[in-house]
N, C-alpha and C positions, 0 to 999 in steps of 0.2 A: 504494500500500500504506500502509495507518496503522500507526500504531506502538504496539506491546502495552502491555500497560496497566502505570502505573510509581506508586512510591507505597511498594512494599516496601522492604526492604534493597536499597543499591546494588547489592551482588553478586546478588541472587536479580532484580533490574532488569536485570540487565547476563545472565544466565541466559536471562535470559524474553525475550530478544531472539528467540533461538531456537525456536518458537511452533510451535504446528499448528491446520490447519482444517479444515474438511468436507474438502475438498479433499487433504489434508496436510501435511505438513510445510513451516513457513515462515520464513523466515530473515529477520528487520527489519534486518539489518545487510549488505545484499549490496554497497554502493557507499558512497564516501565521502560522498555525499548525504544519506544515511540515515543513515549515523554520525553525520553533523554535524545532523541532524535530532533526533537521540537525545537528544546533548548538549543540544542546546538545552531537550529537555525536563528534562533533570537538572542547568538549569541553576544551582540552589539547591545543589548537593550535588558538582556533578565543577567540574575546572577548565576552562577554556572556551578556544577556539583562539586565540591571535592576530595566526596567519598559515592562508592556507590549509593542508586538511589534505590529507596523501598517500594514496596505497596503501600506504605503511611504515606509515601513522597506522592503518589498517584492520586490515592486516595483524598489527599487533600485538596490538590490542583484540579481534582475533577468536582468536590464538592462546590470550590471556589464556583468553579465554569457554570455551575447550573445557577449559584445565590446570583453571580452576574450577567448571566442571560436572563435571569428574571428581572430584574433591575432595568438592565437594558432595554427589553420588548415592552414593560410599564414606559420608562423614562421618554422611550421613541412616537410612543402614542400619546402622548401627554394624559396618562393614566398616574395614577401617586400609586408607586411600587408597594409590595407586600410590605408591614416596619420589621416582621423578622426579617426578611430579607436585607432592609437597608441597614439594622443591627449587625448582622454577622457580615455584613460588608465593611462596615465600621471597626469593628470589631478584629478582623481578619487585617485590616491597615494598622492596626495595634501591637501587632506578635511579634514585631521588629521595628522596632522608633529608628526613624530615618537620621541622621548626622550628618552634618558636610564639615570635610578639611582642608584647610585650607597649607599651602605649600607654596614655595617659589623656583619655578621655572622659568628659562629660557629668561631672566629678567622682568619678569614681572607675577604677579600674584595668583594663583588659579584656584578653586572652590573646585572640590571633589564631595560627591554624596555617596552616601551608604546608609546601611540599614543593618542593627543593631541584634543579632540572633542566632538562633544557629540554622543551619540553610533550610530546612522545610518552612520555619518562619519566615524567614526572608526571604523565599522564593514568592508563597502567599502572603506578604503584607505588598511587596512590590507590585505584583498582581492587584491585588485591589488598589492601593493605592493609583496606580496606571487607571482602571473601573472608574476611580472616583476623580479624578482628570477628565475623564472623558465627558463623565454624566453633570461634570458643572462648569464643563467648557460646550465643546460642538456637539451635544448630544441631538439635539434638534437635525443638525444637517447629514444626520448619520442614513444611511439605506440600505433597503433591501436590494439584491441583486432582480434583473426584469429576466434573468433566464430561464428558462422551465425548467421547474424542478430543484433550482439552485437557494439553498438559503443564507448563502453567504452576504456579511454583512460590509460595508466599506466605506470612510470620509472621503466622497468626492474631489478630488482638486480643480475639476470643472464642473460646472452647473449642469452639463449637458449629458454627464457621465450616468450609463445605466447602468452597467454589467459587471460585475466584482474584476473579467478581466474581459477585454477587446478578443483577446488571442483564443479564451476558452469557450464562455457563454456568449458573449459577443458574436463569434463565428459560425457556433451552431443557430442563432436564430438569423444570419444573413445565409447560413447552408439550407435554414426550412424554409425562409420566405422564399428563395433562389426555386427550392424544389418545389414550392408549390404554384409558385407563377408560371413554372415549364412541365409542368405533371401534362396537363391537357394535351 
């Protein structure tokens, strides 16, 4: 199985783990493999293991993904999210208090941040943390993909953008309209 395509906001990345296909519904997170496969792909943006990871480690990242898809699909519809919900979203950015350091490079000052835990914390507080960026920044201009079948989610850079990708869902709805203007 490959892994959905990453590039958005952490949280709507960590969303879109949870994916569909011709087939249906597909999950890129079902084994510690594929988590650790994840990461590796966000490895610019999450912190990264430095022992193996568990089914605690899984377990937690998956329970994150569901509190923030609910939060998410409330917050998208201007519905007021479940409050366990927005609690254990809270709550989850708590398990590692975030810090910055500061240091001097290259001749001048730089501010470095971290988060305070041991890594199943700190994987899940950065995570929601990312969640709670999201839902009190651009949460409004967030979307759903327009491709059949696709529920991937994505921050448009253009107003005019439909499809989580041009290259994936994009080309399959220009290959059905193609097929069905030339069927006859």
């Amino acid at each position: 199985m490959h892994l959905p395509l990453t590039g958005e906001p952490v949280a709507l990345d960590l969303i879109n783990t949870l994916g569909a296909s011709p087939d249906g519904p597909v999950d890129h997170l079902t084994t510690v493999d594929a988590l650790r496969a994840w990461l590796r792909a966000q490895a610019h943006r999450l912190p990264q293991p430095g022992a193996p990871l568990t089914d605690a480690d899984l377990a937690a990242v998956l329970d994150l993904r569901k509190i923030v898809g609910t939060v998410v699909d409330h917050a998208r519809r201007g519905a007021e999210p479940p409050g366990r919900a927005l609690r254990a979203l809270s709550a989850a950015d708590r398990l590692a208090p975030p810090y910055r350091t500061l240091s001097w490079e290259d001749g001048q000052m730089t501010v470095s941040a971290g988060r305070a835990g041991d890594y199943r914390s700190t994987l899940v507080a950065t995570l929601a943390g990312a969640a709670i960026d999201l839902l009190a920044g651009p949460i409004a201009s967030v979307r759903g993909c327009e491709g059949p079948g696709c529920r991937m989610l994505f921050l448009p850079a253009h107003p005019r953008r439909r499809w989580c990708s041009p290259e994936l869902c994009g080309n399959r709805v220009r290959v059905a309209r193609y097929y069905q203007r030339h069927k006859a």
